[in-house]
KOLVOMAR-610682 format. One record per atom (N, C-alpha, C): residue number from 1; x, y, z. Coordinates in nm, 4 decimals, decimal comma. Layout:
# residues N
<r><num>NUM</num><X>X</X><Y>Y</Y><Z>Z</Z></r>
...
END
This chain:
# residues 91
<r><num>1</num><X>-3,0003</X><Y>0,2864</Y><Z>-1,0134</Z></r>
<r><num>1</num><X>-3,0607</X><Y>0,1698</Y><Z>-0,9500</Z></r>
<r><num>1</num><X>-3,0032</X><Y>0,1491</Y><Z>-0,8095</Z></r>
<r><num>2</num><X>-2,8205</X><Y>0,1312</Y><Z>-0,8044</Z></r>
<r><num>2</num><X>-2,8403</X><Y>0,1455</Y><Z>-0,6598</Z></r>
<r><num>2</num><X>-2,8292</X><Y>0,2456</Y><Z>-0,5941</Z></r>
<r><num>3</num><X>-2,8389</X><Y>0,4105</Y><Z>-0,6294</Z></r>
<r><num>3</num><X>-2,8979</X><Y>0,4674</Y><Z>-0,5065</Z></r>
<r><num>3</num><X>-3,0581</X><Y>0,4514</Y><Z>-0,4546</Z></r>
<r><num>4</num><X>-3,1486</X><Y>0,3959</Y><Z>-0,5660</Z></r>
<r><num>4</num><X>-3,2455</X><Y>0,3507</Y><Z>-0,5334</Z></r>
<r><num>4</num><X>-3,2904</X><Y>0,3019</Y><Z>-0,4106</Z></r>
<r><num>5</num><X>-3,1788</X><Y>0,1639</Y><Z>-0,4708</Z></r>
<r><num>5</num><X>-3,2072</X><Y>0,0720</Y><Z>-0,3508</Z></r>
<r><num>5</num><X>-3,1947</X><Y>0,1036</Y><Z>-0,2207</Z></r>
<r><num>6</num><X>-3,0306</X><Y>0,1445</Y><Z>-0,2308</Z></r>
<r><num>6</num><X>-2,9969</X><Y>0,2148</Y><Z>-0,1023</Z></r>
<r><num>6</num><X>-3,0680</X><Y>0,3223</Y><Z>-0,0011</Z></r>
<r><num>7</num><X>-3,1659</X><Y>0,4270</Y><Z>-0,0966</Z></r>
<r><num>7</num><X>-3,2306</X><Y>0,4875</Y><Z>-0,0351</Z></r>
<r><num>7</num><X>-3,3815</X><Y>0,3993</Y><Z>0,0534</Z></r>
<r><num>8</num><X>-3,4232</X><Y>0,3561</Y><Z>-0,0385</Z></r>
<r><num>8</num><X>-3,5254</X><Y>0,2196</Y><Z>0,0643</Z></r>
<r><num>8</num><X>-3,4616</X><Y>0,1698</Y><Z>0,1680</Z></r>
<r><num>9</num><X>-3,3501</X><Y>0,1014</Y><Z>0,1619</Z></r>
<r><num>9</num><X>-3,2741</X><Y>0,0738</Y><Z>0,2551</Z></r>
<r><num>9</num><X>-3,2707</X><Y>0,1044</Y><Z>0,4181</Z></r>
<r><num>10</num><X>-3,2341</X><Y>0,2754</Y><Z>0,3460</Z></r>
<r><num>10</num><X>-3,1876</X><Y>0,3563</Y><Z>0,4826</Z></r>
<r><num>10</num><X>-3,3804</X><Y>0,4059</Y><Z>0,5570</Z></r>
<r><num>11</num><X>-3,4714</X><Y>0,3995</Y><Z>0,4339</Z></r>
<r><num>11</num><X>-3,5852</X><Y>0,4808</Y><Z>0,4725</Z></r>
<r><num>11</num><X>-3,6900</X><Y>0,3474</Y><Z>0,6044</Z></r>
<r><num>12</num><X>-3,6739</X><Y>0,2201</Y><Z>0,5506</Z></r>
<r><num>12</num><X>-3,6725</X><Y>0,1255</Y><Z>0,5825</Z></r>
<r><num>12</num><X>-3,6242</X><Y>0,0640</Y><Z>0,7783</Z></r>
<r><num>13</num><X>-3,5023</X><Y>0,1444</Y><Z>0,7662</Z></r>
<r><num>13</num><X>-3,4046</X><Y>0,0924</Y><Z>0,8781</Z></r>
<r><num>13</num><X>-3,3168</X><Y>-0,0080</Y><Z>0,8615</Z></r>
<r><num>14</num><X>-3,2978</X><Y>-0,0122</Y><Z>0,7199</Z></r>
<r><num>14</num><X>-3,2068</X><Y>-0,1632</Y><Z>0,6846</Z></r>
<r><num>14</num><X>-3,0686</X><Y>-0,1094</Y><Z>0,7195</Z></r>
<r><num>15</num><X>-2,9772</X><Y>-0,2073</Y><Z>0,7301</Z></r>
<r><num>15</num><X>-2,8680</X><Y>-0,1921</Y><Z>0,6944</Z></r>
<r><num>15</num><X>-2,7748</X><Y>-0,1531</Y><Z>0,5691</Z></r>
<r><num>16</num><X>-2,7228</X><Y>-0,0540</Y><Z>0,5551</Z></r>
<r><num>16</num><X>-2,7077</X><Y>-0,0040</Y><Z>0,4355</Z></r>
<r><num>16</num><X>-2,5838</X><Y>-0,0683</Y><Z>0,3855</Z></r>
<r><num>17</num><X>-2,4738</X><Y>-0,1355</Y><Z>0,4815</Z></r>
<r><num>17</num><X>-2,3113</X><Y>-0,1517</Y><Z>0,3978</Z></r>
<r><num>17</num><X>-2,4109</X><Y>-0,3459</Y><Z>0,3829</Z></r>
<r><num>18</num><X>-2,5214</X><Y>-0,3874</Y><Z>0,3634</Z></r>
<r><num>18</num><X>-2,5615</X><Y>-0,5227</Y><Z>0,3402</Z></r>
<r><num>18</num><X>-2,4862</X><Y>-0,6168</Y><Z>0,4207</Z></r>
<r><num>19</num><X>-2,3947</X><Y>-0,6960</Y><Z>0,3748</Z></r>
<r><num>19</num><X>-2,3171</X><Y>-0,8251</Y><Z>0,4657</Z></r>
<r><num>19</num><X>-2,2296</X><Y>-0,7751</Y><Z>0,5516</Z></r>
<r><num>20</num><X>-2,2227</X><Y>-0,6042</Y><Z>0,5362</Z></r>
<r><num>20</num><X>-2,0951</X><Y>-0,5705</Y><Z>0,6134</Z></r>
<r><num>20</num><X>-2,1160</X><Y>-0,5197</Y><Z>0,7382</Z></r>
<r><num>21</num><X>-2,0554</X><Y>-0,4514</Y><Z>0,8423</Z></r>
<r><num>21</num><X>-2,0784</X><Y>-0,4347</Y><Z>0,9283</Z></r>
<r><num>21</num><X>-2,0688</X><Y>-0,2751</Y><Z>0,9749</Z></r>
<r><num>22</num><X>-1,9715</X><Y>-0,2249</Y><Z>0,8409</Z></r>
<r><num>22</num><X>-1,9440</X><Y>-0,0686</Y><Z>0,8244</Z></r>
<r><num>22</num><X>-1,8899</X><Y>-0,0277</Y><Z>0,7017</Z></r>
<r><num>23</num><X>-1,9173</X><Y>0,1054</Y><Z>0,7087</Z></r>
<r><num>23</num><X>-1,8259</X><Y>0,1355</Y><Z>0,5411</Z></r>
<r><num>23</num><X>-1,6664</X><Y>0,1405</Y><Z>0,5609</Z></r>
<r><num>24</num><X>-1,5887</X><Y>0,1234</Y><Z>0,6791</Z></r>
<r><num>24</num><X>-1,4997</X><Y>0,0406</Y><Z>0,7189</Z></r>
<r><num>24</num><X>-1,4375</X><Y>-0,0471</Y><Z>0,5985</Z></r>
<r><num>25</num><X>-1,5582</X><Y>-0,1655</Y><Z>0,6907</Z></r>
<r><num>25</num><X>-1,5498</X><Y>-0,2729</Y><Z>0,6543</Z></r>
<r><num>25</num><X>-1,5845</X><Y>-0,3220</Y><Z>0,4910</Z></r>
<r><num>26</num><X>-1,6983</X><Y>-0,2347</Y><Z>0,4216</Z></r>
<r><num>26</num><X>-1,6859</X><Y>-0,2414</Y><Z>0,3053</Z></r>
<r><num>26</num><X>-1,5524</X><Y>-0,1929</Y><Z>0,2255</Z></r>
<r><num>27</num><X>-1,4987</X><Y>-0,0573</Y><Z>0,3008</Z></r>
<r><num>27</num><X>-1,3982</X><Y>0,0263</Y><Z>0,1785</Z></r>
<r><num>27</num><X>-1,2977</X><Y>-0,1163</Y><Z>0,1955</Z></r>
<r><num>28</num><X>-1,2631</X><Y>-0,1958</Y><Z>0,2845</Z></r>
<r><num>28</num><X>-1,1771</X><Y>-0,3066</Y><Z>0,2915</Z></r>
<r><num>28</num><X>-1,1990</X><Y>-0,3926</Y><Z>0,1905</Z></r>
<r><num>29</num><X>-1,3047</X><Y>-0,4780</Y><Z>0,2007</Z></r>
<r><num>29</num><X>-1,3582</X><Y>-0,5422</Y><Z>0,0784</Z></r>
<r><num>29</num><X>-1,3305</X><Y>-0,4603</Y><Z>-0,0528</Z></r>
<r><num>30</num><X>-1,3808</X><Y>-0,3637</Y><Z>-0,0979</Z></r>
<r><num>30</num><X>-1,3726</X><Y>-0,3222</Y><Z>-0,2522</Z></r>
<r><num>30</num><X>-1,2201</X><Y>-0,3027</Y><Z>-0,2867</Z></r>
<r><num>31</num><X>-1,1593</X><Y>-0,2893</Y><Z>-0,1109</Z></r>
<r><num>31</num><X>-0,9865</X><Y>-0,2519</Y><Z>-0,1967</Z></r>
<r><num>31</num><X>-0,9232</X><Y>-0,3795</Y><Z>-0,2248</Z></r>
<r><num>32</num><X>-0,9587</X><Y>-0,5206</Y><Z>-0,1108</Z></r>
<r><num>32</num><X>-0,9069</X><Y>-0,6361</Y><Z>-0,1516</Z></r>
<r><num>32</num><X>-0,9314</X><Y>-0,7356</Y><Z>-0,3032</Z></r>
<r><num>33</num><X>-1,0823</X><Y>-0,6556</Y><Z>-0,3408</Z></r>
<r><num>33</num><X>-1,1139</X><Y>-0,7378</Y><Z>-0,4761</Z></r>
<r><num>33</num><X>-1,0354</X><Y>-0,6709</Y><Z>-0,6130</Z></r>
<r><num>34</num><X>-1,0150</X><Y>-0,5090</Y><Z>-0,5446</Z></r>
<r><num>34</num><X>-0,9964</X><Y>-0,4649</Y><Z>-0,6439</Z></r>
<r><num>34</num><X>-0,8211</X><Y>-0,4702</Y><Z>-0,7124</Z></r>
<r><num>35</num><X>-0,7588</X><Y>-0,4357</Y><Z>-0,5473</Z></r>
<r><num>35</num><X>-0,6274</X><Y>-0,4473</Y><Z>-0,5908</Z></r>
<r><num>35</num><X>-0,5478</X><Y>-0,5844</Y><Z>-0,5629</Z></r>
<r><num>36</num><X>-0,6446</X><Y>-0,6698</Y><Z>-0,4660</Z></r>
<r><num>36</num><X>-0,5618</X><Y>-0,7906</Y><Z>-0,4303</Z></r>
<r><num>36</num><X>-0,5842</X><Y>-0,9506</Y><Z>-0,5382</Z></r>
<r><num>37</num><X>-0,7302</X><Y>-0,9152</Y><Z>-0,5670</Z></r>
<r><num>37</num><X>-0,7534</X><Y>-1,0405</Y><Z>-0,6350</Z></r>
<r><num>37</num><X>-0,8105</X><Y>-1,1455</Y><Z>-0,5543</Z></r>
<r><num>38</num><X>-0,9115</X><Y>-1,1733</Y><Z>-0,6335</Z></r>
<r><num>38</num><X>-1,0180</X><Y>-1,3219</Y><Z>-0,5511</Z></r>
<r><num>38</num><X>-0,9312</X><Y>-1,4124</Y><Z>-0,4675</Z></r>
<r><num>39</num><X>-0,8357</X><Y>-1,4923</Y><Z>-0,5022</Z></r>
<r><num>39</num><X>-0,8357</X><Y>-1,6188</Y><Z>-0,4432</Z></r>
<r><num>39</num><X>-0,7050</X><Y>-1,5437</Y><Z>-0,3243</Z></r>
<r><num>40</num><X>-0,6659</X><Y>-1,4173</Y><Z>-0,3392</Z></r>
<r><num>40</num><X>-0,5432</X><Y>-1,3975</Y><Z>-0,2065</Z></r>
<r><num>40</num><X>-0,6580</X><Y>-1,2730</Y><Z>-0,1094</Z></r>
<r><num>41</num><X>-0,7387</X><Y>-1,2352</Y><Z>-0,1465</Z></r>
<r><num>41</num><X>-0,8468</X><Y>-1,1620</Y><Z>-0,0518</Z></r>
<r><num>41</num><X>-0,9583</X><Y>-1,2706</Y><Z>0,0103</Z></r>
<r><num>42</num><X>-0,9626</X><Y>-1,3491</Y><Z>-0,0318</Z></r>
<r><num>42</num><X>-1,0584</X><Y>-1,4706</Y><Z>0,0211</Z></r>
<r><num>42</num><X>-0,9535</X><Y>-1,5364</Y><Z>0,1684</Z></r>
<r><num>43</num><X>-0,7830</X><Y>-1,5628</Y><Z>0,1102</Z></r>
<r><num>43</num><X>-0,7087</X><Y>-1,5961</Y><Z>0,2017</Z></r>
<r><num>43</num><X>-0,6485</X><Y>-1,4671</Y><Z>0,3416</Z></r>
<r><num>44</num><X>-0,6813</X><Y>-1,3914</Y><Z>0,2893</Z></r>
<r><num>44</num><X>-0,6779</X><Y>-1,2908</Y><Z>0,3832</Z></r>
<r><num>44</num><X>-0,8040</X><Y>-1,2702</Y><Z>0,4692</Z></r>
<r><num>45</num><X>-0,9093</X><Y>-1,2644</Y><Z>0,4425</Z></r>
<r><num>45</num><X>-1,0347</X><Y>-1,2679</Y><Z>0,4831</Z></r>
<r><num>45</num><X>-1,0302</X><Y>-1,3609</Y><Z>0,5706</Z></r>
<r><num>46</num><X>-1,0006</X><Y>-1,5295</Y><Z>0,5684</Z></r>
<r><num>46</num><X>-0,9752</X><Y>-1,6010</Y><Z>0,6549</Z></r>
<r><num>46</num><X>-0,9035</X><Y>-1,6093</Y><Z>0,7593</Z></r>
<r><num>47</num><X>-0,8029</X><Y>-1,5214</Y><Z>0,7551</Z></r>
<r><num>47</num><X>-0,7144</X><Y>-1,5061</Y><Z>0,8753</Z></r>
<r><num>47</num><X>-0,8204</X><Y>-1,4308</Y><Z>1,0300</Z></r>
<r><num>48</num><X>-0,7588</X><Y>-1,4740</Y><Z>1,1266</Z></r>
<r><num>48</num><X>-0,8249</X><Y>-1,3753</Y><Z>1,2198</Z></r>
<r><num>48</num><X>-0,7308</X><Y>-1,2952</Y><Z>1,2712</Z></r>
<r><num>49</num><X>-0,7459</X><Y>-1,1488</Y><Z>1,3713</Z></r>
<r><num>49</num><X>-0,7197</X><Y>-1,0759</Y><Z>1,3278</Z></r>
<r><num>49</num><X>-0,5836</X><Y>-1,0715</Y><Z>1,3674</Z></r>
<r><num>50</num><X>-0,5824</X><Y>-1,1641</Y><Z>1,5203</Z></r>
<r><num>50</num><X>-0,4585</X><Y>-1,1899</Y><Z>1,5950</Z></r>
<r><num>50</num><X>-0,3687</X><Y>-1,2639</Y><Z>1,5404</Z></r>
<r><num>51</num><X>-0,4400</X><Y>-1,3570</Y><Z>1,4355</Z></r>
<r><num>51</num><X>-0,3183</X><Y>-1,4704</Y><Z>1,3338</Z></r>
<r><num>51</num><X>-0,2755</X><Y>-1,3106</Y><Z>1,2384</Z></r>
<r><num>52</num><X>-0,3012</X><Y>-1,2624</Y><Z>1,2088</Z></r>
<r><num>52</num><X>-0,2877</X><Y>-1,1002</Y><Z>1,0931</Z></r>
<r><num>52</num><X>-0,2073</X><Y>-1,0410</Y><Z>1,2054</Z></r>
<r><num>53</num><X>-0,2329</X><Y>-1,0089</Y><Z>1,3096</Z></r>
<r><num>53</num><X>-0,0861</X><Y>-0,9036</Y><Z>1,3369</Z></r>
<r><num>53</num><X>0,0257</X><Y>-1,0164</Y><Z>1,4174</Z></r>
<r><num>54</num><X>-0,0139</X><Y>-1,1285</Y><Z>1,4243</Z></r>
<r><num>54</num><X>0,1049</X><Y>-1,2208</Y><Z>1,4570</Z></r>
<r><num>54</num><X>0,1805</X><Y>-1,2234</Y><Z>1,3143</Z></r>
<r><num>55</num><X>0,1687</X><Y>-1,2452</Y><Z>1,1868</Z></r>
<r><num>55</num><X>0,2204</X><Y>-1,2019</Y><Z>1,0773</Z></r>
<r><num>55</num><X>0,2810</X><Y>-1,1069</Y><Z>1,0582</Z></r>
<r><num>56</num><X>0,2165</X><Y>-0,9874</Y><Z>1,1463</Z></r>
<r><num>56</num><X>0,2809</X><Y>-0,8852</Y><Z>1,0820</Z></r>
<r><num>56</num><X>0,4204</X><Y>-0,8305</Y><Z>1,1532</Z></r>
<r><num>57</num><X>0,3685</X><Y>-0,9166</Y><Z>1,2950</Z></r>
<r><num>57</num><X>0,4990</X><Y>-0,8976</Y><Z>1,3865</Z></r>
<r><num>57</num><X>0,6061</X><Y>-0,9570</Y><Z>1,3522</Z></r>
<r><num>58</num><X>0,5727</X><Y>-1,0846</Y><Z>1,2440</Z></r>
<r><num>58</num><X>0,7149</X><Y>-1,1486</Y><Z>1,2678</Z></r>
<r><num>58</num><X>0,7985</X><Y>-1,1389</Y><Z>1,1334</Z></r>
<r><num>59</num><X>0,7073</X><Y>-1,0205</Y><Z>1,0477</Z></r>
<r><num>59</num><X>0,8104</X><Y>-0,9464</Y><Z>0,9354</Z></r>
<r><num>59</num><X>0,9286</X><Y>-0,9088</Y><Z>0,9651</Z></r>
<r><num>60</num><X>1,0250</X><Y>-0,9176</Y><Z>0,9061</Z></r>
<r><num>60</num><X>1,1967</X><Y>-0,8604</Y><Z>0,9738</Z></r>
<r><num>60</num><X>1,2071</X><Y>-0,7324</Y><Z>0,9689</Z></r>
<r><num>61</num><X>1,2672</X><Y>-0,6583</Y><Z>1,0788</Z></r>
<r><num>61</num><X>1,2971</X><Y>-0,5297</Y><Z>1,0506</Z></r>
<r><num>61</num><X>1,3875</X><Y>-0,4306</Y><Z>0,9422</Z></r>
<r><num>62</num><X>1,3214</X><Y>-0,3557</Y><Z>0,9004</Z></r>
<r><num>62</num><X>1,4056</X><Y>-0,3005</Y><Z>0,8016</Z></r>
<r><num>62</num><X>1,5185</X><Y>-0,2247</Y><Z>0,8741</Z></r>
<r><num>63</num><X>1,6030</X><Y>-0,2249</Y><Z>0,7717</Z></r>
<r><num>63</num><X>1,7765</X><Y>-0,1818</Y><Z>0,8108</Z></r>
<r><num>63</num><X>1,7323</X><Y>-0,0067</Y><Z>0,8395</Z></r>
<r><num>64</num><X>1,8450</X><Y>0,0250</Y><Z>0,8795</Z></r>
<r><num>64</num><X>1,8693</X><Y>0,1843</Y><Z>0,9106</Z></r>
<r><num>64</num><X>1,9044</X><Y>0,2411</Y><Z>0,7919</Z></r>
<r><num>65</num><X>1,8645</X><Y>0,3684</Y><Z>0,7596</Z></r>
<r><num>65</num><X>1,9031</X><Y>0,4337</Y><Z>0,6063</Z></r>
<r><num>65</num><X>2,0199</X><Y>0,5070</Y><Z>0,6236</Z></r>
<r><num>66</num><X>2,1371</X><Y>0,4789</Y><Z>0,5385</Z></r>
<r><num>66</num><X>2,2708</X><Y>0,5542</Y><Z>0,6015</Z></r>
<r><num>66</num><X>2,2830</X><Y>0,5955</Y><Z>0,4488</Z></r>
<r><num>67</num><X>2,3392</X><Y>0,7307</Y><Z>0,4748</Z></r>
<r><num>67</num><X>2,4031</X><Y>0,8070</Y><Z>0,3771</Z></r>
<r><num>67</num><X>2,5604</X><Y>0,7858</Y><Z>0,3312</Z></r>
<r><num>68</num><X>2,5789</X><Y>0,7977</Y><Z>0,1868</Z></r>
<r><num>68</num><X>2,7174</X><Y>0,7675</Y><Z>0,1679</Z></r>
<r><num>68</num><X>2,7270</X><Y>0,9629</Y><Z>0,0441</Z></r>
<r><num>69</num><X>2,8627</X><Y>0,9522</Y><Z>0,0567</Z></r>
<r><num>69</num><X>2,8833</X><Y>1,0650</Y><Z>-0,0541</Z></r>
<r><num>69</num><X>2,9757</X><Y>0,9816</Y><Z>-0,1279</Z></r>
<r><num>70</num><X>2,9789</X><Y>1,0199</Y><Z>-0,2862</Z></r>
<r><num>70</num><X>3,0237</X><Y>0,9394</Y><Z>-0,3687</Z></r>
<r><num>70</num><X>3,0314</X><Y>1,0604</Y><Z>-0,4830</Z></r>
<r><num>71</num><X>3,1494</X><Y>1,0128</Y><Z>-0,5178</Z></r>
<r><num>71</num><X>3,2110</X><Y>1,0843</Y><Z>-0,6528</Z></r>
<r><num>71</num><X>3,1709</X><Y>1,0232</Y><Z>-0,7736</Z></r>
<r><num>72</num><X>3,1031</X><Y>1,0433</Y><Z>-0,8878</Z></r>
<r><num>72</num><X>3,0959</X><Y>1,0064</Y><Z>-1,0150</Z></r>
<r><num>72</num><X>3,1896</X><Y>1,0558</Y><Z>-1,1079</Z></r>
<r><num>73</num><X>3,2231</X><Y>1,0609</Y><Z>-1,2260</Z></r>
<r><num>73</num><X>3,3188</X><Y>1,0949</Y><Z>-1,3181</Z></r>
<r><num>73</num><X>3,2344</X><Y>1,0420</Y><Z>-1,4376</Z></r>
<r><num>74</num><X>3,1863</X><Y>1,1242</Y><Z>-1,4984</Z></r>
<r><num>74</num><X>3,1488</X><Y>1,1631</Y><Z>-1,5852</Z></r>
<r><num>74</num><X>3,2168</X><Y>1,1589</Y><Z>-1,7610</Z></r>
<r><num>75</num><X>3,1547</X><Y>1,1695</Y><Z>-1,8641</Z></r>
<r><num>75</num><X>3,2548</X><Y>1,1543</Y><Z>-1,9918</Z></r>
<r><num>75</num><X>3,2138</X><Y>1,2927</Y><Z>-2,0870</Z></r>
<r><num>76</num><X>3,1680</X><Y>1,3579</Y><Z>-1,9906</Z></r>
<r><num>76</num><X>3,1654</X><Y>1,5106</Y><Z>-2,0212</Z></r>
<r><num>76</num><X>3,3039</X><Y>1,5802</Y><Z>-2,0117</Z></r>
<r><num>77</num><X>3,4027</X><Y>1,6201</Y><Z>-2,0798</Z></r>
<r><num>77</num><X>3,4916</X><Y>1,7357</Y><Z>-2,0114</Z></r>
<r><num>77</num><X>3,4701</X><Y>1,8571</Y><Z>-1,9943</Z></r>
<r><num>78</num><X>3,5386</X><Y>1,9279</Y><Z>-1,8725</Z></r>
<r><num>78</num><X>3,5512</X><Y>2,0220</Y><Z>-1,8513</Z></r>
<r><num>78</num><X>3,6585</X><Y>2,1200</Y><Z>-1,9614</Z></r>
<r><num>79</num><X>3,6737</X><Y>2,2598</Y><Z>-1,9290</Z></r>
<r><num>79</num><X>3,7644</X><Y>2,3653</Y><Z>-1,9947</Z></r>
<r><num>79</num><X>3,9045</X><Y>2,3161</Y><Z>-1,9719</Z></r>
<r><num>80</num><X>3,9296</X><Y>2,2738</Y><Z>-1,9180</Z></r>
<r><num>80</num><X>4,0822</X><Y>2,2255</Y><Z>-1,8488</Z></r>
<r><num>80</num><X>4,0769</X><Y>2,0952</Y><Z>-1,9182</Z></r>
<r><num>81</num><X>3,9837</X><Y>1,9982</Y><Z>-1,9605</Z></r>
<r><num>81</num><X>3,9940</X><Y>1,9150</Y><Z>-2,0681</Z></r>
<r><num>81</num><X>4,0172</X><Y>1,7486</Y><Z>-1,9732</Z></r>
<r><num>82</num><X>3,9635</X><Y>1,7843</Y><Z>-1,8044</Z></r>
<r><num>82</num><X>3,9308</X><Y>1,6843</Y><Z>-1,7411</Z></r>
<r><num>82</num><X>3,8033</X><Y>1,6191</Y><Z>-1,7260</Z></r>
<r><num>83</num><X>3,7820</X><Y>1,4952</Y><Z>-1,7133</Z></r>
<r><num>83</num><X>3,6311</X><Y>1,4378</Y><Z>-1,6803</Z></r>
<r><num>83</num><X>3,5858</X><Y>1,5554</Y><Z>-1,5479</Z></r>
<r><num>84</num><X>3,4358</X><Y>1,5618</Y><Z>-1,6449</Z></r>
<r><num>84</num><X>3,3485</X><Y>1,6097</Y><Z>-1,5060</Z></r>
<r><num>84</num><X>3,3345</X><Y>1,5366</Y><Z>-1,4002</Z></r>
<r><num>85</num><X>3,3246</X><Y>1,5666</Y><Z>-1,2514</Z></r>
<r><num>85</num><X>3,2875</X><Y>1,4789</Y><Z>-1,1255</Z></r>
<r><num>85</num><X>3,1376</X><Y>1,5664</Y><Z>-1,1053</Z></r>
<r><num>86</num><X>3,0883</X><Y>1,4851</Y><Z>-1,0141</Z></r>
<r><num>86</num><X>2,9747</X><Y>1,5346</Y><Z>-0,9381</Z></r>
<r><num>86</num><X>3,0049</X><Y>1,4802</Y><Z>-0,7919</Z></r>
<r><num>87</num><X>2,9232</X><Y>1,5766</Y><Z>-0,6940</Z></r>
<r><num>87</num><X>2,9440</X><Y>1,4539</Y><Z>-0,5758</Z></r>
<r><num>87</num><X>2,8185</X><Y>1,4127</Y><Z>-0,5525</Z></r>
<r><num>88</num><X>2,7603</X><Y>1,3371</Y><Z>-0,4891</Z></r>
<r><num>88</num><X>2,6234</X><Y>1,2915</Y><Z>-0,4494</Z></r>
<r><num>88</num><X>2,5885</X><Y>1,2084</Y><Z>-0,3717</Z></r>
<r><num>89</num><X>2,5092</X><Y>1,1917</Y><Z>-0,3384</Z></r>
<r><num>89</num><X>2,4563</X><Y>1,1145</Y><Z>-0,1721</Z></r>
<r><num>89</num><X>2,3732</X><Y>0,9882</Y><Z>-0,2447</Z></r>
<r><num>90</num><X>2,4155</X><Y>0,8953</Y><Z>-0,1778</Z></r>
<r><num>90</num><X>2,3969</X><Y>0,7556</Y><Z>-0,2192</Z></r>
<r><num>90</num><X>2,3341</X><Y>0,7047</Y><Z>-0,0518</Z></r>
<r><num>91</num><X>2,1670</X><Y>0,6645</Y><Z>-0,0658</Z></r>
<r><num>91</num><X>2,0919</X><Y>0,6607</Y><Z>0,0364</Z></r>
<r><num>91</num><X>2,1022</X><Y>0,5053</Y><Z>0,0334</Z></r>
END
């Protein structure tokens, strides 16, 4: 049924994404209903676009990723009848 429609649509000269303006703009819509949920995609929808990246600017920056090496000890023994160590990087 709706490639049906859709094909009239396009044969027509209609607009094919209907209220939307592109398949853009639709794949946006189907991802906000689908993964965001009615009443916080309705509040997103309302924003414009400059209030949306004024938001997004004033997220805090994430920290720098620093590496540590770190010894574990283990309750495995070894032949010598000591705890196992490992070493390993702690991100």
């Amino acid at each position: 049924q709706f490639e049906k429609i859709r094909d009239e649509e396009i044969l027509e000269g209609g607009d094919i994404w209907g209220p939307f303006g592109s398949d853009e703009e639709w794949q946006l819509a189907k991802w906000l209903i689908k993964n965001v949920g009615h009443t916080q995609a309705e509040k997103f929808l309302r924003l414009g676009i400059a209030e949306l990246l004024d938001a997004v600017d004033q997220l805090p920056r994430s920290m720098d990723w620093k590496c540590e090496c770190i010894t574990l000890t283990g309750d495995i023994r070894n032949s010598d009848g000591h705890a196992q160590t490992e070493e390993l990087e702690l991100w």
